[in-house]
Each structure stands twice: as structure tokens, then as C-alpha cells.
DRENVO-263645 format. One record per atom (N, C-alpha, C): atom name; residue in three letters; x, y, z. Coordinates in Angstrom, 2 decimals, m for minus. Each point is the difference from the previous one (the first is absolute). Example, Ala and Ser with C-alpha at 12.3 -4.5 7.8 and 13.67 -1.06 7.14 Angstrom:
residues 2
@at N, aa ALA, X 13.19, Y m5.69, Z 7.80
@at CA, aa ALA, X m0.89, Y 1.19, Z 0.00
@at C, aa ALA, X 0.90, Y 1.20, Z 0.00
@at N, aa SER, X m0.35, Y 1.05, Z m0.72
@at CA, aa SER, X 0.82, Y 1.19, Z 0.06
@at C, aa SER, X m0.77, Y 1.09, Z 0.73
end
This chain:
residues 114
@at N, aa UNK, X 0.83, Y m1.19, Z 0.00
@at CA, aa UNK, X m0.83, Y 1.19, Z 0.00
@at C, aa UNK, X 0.88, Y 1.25, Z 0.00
@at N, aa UNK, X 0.89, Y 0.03, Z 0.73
@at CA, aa UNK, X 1.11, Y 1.17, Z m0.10
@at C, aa UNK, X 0.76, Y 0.12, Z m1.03
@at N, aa UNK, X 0.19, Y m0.71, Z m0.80
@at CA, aa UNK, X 0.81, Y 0.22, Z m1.32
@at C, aa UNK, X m0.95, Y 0.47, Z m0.92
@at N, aa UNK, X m1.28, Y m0.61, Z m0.11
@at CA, aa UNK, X m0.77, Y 0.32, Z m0.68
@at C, aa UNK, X m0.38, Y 1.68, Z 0.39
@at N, aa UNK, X 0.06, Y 0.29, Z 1.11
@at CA, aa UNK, X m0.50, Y 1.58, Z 0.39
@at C, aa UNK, X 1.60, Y 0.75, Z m0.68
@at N, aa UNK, X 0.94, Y m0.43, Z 0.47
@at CA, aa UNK, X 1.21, Y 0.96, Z m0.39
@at C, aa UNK, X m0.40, Y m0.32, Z m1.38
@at N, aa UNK, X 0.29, Y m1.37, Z m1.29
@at CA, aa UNK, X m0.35, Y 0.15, Z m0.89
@at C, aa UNK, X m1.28, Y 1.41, Z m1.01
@at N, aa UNK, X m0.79, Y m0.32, Z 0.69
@at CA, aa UNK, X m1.05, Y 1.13, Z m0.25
@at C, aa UNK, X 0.09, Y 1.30, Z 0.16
@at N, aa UNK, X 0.77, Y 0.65, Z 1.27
@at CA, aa UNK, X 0.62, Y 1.14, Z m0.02
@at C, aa UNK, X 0.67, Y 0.41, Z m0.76
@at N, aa UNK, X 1.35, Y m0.70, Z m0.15
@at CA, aa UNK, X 0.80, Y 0.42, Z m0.81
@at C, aa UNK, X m0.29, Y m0.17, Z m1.32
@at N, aa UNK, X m1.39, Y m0.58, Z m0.63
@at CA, aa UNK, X m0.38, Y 0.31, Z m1.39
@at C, aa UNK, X m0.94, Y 1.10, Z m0.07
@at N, aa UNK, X m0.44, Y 0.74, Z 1.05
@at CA, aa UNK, X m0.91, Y 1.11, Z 0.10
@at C, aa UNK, X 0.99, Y 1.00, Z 0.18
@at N, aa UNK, X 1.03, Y m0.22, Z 0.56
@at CA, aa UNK, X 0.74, Y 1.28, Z m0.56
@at C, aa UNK, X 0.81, Y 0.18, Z m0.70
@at N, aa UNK, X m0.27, Y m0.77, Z m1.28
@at CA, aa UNK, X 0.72, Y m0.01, Z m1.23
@at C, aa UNK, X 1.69, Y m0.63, Z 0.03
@at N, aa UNK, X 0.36, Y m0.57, Z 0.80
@at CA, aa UNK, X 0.54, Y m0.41, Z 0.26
@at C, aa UNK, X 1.55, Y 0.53, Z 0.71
@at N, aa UNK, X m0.31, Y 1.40, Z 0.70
@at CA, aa UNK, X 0.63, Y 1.20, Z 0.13
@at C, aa UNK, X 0.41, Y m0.31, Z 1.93
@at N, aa UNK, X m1.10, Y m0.69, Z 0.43
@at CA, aa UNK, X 0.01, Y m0.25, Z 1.60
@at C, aa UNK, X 1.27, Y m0.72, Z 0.17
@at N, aa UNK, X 0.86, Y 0.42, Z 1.21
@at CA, aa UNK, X 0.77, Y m1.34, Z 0.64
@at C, aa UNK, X m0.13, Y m0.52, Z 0.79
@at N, aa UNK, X 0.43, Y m0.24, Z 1.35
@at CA, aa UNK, X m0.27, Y m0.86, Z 1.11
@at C, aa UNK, X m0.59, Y 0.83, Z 0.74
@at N, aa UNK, X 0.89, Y 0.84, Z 0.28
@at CA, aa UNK, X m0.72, Y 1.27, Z 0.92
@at C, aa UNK, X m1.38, Y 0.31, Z m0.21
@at N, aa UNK, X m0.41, Y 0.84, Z m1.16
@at CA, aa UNK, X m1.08, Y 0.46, Z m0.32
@at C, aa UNK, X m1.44, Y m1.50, Z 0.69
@at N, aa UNK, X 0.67, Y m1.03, Z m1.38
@at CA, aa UNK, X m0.83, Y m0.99, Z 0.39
@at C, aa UNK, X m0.84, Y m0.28, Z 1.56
@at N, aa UNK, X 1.41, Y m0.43, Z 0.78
@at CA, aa UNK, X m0.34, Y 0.13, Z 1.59
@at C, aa UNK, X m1.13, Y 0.81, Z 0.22
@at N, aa UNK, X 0.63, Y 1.68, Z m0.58
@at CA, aa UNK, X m0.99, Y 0.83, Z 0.84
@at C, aa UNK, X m1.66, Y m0.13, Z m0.56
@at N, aa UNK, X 0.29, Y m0.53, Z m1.29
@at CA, aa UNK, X m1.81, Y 0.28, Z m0.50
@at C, aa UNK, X m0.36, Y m1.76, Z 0.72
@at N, aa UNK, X 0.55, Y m0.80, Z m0.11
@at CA, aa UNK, X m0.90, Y m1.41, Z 0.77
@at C, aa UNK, X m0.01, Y 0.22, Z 1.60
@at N, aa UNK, X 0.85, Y 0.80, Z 0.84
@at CA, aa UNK, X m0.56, Y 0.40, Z 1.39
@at C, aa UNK, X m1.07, Y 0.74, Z 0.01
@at N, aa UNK, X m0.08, Y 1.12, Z m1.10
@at CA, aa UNK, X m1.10, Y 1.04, Z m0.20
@at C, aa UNK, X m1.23, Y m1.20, Z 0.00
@at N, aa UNK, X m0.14, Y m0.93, Z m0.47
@at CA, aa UNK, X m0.61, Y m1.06, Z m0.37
@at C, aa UNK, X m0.33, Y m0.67, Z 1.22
@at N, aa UNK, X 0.65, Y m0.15, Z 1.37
@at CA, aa UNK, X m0.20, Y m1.12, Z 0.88
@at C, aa UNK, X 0.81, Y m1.14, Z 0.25
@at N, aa UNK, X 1.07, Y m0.15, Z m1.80
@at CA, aa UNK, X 0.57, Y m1.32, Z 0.13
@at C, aa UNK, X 1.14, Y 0.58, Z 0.40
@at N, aa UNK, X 0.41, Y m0.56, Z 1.53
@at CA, aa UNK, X 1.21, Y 0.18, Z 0.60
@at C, aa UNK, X 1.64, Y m0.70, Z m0.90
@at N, aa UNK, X 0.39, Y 0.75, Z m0.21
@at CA, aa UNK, X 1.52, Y m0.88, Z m1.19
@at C, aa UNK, X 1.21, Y 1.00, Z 0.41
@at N, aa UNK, X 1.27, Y 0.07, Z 0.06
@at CA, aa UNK, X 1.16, Y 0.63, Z 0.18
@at C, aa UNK, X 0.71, Y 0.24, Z m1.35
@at N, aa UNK, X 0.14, Y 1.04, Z m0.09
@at CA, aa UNK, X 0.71, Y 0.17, Z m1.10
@at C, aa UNK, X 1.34, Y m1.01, Z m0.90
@at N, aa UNK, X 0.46, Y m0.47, Z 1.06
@at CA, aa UNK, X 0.66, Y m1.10, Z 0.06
@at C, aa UNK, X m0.67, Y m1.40, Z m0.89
@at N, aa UNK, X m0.99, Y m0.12, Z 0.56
@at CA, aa UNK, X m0.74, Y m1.23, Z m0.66
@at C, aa UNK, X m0.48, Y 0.27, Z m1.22
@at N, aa UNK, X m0.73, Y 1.64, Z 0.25
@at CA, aa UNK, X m0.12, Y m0.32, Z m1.72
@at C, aa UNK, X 1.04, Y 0.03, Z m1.11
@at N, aa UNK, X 1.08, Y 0.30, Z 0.32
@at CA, aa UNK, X 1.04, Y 0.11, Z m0.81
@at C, aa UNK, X 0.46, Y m1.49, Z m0.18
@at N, aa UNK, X 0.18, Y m0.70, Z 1.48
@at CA, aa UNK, X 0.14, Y m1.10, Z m0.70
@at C, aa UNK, X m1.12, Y m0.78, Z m0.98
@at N, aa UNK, X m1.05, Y 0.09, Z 0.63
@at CA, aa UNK, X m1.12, Y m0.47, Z m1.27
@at C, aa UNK, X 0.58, Y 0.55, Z m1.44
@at N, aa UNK, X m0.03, Y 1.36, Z m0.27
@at CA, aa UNK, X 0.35, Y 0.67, Z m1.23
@at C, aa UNK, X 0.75, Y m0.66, Z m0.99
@at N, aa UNK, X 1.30, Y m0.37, Z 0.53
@at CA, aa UNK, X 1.21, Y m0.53, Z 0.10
@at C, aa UNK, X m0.23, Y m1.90, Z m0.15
@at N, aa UNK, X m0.99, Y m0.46, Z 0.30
@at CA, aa UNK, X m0.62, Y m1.19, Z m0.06
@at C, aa UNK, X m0.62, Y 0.23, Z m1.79
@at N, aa UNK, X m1.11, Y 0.68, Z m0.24
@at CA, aa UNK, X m0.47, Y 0.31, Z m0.68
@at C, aa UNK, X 0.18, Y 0.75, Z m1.30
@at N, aa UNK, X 1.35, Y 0.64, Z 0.28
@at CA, aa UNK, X 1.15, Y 0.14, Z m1.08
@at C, aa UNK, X m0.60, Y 1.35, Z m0.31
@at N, aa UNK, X m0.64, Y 0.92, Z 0.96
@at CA, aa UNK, X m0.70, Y 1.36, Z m0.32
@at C, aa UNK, X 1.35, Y 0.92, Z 0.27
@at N, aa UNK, X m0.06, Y 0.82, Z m1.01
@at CA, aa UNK, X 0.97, Y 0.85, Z 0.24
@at C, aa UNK, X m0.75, Y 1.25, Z m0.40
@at N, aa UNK, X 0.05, Y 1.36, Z 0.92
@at CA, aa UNK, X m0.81, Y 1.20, Z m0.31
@at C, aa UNK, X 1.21, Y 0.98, Z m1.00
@at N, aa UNK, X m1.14, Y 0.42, Z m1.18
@at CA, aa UNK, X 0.51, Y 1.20, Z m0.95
@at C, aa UNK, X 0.55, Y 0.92, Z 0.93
@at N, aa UNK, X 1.39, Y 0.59, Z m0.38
@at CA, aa UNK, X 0.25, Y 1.54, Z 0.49
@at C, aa UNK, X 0.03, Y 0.98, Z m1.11
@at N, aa UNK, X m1.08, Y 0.93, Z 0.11
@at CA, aa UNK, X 0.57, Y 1.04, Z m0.58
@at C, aa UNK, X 0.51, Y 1.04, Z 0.00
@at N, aa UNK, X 0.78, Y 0.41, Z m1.07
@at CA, aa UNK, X 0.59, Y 0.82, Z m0.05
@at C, aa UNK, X m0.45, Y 1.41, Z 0.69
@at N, aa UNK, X 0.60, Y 0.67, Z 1.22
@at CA, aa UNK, X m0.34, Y 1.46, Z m0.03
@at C, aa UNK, X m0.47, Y 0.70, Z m0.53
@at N, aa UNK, X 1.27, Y 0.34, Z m1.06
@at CA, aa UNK, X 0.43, Y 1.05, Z m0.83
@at C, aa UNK, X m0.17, Y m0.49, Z m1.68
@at N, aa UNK, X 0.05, Y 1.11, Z m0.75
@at CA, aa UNK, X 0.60, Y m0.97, Z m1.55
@at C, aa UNK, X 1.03, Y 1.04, Z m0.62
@at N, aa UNK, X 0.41, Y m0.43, Z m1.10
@at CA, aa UNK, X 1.00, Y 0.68, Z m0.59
@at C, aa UNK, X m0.81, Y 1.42, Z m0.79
@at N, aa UNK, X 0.26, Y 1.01, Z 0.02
@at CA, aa UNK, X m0.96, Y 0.96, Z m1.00
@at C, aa UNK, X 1.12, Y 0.82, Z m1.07
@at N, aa UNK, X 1.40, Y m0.73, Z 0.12
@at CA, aa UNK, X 1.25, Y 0.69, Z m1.21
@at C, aa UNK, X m0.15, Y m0.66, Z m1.13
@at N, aa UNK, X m0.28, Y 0.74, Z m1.04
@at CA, aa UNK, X m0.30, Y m0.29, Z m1.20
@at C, aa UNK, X 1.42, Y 0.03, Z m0.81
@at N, aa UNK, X 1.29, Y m0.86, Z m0.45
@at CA, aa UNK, X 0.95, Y 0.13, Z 0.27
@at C, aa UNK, X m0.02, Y m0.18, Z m1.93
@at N, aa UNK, X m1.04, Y m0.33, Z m0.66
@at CA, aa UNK, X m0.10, Y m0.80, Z m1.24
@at C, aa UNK, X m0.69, Y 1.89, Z m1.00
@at N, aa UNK, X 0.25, Y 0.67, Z 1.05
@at CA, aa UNK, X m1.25, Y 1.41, Z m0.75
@at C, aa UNK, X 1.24, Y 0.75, Z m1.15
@at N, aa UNK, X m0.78, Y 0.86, Z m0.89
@at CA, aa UNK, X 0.62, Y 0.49, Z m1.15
@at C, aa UNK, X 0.27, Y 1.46, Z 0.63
@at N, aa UNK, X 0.16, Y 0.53, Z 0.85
@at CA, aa UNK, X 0.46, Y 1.35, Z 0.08
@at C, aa UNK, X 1.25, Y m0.18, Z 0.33
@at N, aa UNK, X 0.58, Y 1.31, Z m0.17
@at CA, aa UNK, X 1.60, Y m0.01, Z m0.20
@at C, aa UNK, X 0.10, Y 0.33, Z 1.57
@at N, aa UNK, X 1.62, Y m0.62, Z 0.08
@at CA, aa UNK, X 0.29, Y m0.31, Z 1.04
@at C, aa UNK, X 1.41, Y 1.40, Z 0.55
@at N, aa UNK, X m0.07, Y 0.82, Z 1.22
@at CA, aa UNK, X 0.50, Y 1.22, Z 0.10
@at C, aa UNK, X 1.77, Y m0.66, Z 0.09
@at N, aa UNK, X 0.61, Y 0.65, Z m0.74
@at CA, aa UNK, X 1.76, Y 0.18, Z m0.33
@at C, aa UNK, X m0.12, Y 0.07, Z 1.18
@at N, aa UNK, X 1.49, Y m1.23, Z 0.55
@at CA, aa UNK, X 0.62, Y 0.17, Z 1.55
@at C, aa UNK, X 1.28, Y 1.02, Z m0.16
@at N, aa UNK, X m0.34, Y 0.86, Z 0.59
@at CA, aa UNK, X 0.89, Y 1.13, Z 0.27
@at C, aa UNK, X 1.04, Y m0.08, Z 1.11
@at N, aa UNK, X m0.28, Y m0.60, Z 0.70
@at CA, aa UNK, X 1.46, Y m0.64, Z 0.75
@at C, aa UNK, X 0.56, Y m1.29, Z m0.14
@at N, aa UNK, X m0.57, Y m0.43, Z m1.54
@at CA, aa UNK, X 0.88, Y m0.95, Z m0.04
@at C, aa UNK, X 0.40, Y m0.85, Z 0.96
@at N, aa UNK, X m0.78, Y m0.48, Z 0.64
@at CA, aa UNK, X 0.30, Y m1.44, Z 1.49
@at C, aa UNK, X 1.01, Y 0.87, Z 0.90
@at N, aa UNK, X 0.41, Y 1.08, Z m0.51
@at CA, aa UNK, X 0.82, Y 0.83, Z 1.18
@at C, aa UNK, X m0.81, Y 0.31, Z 1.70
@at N, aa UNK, X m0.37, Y m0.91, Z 0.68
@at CA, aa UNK, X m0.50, Y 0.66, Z 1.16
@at C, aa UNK, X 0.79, Y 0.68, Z 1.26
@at N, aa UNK, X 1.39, Y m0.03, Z m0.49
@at CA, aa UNK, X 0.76, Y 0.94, Z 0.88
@at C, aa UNK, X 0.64, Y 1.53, Z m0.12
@at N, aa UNK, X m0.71, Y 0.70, Z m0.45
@at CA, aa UNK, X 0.39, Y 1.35, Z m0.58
@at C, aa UNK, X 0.84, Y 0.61, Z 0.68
@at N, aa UNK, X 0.09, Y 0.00, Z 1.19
@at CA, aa UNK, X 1.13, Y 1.14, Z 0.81
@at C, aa UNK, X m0.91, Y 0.98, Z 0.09
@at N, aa UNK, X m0.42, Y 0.81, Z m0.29
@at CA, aa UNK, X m0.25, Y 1.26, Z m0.17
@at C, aa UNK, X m1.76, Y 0.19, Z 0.42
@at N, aa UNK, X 0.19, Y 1.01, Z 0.78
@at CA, aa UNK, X m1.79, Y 0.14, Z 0.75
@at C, aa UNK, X m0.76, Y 0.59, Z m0.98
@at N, aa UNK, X m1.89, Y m0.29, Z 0.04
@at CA, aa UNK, X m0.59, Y m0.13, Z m0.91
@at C, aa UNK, X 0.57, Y 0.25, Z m1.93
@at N, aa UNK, X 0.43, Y m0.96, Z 0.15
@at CA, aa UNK, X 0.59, Y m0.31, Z m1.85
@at C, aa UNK, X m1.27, Y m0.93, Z m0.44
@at N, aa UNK, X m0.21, Y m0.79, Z 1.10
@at CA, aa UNK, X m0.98, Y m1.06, Z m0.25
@at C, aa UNK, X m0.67, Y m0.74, Z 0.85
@at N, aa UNK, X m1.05, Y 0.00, Z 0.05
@at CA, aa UNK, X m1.10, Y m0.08, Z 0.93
@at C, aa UNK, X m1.30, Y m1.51, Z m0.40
@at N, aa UNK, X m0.41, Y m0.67, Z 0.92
@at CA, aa UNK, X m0.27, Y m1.31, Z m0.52
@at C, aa UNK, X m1.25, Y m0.17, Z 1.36
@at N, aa UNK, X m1.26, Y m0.05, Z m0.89
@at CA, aa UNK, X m1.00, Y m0.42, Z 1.05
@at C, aa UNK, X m0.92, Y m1.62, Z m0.02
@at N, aa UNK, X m0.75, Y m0.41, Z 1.13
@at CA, aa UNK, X m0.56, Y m0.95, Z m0.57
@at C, aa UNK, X m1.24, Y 0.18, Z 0.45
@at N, aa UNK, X m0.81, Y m0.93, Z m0.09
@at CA, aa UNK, X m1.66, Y 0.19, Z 0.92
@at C, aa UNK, X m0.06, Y m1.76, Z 0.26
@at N, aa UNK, X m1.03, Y 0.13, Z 1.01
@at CA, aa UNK, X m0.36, Y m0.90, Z 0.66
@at C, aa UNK, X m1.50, Y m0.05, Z 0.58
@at N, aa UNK, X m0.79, Y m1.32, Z 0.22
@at CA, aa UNK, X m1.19, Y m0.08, Z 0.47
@at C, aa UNK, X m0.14, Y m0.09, Z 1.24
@at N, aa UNK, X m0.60, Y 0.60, Z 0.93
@at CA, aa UNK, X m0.21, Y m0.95, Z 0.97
@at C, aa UNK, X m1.47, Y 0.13, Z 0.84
@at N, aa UNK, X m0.64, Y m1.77, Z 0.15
@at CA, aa UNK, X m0.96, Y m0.25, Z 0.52
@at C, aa UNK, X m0.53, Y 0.57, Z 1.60
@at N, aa UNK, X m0.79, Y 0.91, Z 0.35
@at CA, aa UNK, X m0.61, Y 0.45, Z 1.34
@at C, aa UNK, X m1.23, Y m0.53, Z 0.48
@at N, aa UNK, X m0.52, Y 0.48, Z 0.79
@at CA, aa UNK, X m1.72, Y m0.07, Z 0.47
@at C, aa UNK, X m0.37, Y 0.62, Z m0.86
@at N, aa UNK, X 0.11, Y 1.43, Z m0.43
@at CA, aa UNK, X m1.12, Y 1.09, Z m0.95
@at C, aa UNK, X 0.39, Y m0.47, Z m1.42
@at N, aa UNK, X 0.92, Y m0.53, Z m0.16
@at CA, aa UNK, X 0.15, Y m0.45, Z m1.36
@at C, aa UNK, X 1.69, Y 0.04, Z m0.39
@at N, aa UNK, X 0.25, Y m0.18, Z m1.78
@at CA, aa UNK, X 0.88, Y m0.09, Z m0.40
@at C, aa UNK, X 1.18, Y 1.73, Z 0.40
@at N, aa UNK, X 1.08, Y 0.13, Z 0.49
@at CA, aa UNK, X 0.76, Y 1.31, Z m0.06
@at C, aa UNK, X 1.01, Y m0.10, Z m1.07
@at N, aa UNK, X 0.70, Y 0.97, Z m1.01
@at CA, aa UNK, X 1.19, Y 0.15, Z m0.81
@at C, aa UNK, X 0.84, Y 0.80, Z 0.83
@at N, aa UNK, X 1.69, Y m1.00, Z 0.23
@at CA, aa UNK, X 0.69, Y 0.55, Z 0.38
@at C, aa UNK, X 1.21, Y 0.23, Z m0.91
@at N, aa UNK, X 0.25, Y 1.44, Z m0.34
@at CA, aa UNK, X 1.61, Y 0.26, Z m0.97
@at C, aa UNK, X 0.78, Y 0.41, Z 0.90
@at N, aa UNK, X 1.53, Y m0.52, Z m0.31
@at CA, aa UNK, X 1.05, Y 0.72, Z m0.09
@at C, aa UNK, X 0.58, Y 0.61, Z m0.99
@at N, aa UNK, X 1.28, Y 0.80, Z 0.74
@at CA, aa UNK, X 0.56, Y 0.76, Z m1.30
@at C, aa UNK, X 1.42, Y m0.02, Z 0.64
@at N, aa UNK, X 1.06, Y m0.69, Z m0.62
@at CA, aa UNK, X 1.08, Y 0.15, Z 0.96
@at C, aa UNK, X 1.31, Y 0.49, Z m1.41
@at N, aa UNK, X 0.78, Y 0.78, Z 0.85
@at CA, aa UNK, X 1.08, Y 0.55, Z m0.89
@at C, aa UNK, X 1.08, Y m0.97, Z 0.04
@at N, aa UNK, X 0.77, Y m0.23, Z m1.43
@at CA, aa UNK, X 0.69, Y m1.02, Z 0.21
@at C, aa UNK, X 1.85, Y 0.79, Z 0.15
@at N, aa UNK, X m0.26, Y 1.31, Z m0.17
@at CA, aa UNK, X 1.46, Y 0.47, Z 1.10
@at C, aa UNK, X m0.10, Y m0.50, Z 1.38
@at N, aa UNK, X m0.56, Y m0.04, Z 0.39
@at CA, aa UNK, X 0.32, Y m0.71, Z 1.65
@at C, aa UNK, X m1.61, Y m0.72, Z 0.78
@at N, aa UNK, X m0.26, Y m0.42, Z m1.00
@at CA, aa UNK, X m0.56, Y m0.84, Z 0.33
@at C, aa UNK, X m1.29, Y 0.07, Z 0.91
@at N, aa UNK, X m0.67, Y 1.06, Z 0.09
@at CA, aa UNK, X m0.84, Y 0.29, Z 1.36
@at C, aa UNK, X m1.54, Y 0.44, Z m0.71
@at N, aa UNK, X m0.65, Y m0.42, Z 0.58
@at CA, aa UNK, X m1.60, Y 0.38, Z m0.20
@at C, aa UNK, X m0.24, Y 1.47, Z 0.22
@at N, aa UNK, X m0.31, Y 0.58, Z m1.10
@at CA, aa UNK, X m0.36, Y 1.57, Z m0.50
@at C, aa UNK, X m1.64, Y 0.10, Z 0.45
@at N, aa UNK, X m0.64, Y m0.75, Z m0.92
@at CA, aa UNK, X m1.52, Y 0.12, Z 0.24
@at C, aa UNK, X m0.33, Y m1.57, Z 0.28
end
């Protein structure tokens, strides 16, 4: 009867549930099981849960626009303060939502400008 309940779970949730989850929706249920057990059941049963991916790739690396002349030439050690300047951005996940974080760091000495 318990394989058959983990069985059934884990095809109602597309096959995305693991042990954990499982546990918690068959206690939600009444049927007392340890996460432990259902994994070993799982693991009996040869269920293995989908992970997906976070994130995806969104660089279009194959596109027809021209691509900007490197002007320092792989040179990233200039000597010399703002000659050349190099920023990046970044995501990051909060409570209120997604934030963009840039830098801007000078590569005369190396230090975060903006």
C-alpha cells in the first residue's frame, strides 16, 4: 500500500517530487513514513525525481550583429588610471523580487569606481 501511495504521488507531481516533498504530502495525508523510507522505497522502485533547471541560457552567441573591436587587445593591465574601465552586471534573487547589480572597476589599480 505504501509504494503504491509514494508511487501515485510521485506521478501526480509529474515526476518532479523527491523523498522529502513525498514524506511531507503522505503525512499531510495521515500515512506516517520518514523520509528515509520513502527514499528507500524510491530507490526500490527505481524513481528518480526531474531537477530543473533554475535558470536558462538567454546569450544568443549564433546572432548576425557585428561584434564591438577589442580595444585593449586582451591587455587588462594598463598601468595607467582610468585608460580603461570594465563593468559587469549581475542578478540577484530577494523577497520583493529580482535586483540588478553593476560594477565598474578601473583596471589602473584595480578598485571599484561605481
Amino acid at each position: 500500500m505504501l509504494e503504491q501511495e509514494i508511487l501515485e504521488t510521485f506521478q501526480n507531481s509529474k515526476s518532479i517530487y523527491g523523498s522529502p516533498r513525498i514524506s511531507r504530502v503522505l503525512n499531510k495525508k495521515q500515512i506516517k513514513v520518514s523520509r528515509p523510507g520513502v527514499a528507500r522505497i524510491m530507490k526500490k522502485l527505481h524513481l528518480r525525481n526531474i531537477v530543473k533547471k533554475k535558470f536558462k541560457v538567454t546569450t544568443d552567441s549564433n546572432h548576425k550583429s557585428t561584434v564591438p573591436e577589442d580595444k585593449l587587445d586582451r591587455d587588462l593591465m594598463p598601468g595607467t588610471l582610468a585608460a580603461a574601465w570594465v563593468s559587469d552586471i549581475t542578478y540577484i534573487k530577494t523577497k520583493q523580487g529580482w535586483l540588478f547589480l553593476t560594477t565598474v572597476i578601473d583596471l589602473g589599480d584595480r578598485k571599484v569606481i561605481g
